[in-house]
C-alpha positions in Angstrom: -48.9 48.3 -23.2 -50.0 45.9 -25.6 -52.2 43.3 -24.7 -50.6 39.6 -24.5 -51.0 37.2 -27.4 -52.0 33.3 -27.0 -49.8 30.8 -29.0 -52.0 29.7 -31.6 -50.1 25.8 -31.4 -51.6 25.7 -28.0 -55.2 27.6 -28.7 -55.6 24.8 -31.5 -54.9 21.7 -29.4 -56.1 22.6 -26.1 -59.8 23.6 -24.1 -59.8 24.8 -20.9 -63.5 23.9 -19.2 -65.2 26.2 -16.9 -63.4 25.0 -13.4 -60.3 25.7 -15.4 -58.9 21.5 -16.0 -56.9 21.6 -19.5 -58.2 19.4 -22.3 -56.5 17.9 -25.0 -57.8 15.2 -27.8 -55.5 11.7 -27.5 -52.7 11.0 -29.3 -52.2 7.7 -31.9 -55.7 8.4 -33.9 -53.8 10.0 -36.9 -52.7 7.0 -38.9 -51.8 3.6 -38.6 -55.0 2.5 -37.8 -55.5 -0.6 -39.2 -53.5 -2.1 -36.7 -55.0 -1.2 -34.0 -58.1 -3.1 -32.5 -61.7 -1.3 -32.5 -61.4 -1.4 -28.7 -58.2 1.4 -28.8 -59.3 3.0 -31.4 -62.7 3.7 -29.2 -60.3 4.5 -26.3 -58.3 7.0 -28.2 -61.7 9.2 -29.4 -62.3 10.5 -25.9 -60.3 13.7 -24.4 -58.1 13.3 -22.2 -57.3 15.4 -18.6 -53.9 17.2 -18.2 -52.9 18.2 -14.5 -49.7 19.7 -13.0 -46.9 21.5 -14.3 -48.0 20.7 -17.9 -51.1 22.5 -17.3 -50.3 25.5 -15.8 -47.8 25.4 -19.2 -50.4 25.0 -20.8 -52.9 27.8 -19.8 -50.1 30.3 -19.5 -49.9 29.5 -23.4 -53.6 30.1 -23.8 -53.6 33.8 -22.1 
């Protein structure tokens, strides 16, 4: 039986950390920035947590 390929979408956006929480990088940093104060734009550079049903999605992507 072959063995079970990730979906590379999802191996390129995500991180899973040790205790197994799903990472993923915030969105609204891509363009459009000049509208946004320094403050957001600070905000939107740290990673953000995903919990739940999206994150069981999201690891079963990543096996």
């Amino acid at each position: 039986m072959p063995k079970i390929k990730s979906k590379k979408g999802v191996r390129k956006r995500f991180k899973v950390t040790a205790r197994g929480k799903v990472k993923a990088a915030r969105a609204g940093k891509s363009h459009l920035l000049t509208g946004k104060s320094r403050a957001r734009k600070r905000a939107l550079r740290g990673k953000n947590v995903i919990e739940g049903a999206r994150a069981r999605m999201i690891r079963k992507g990543l096996q």
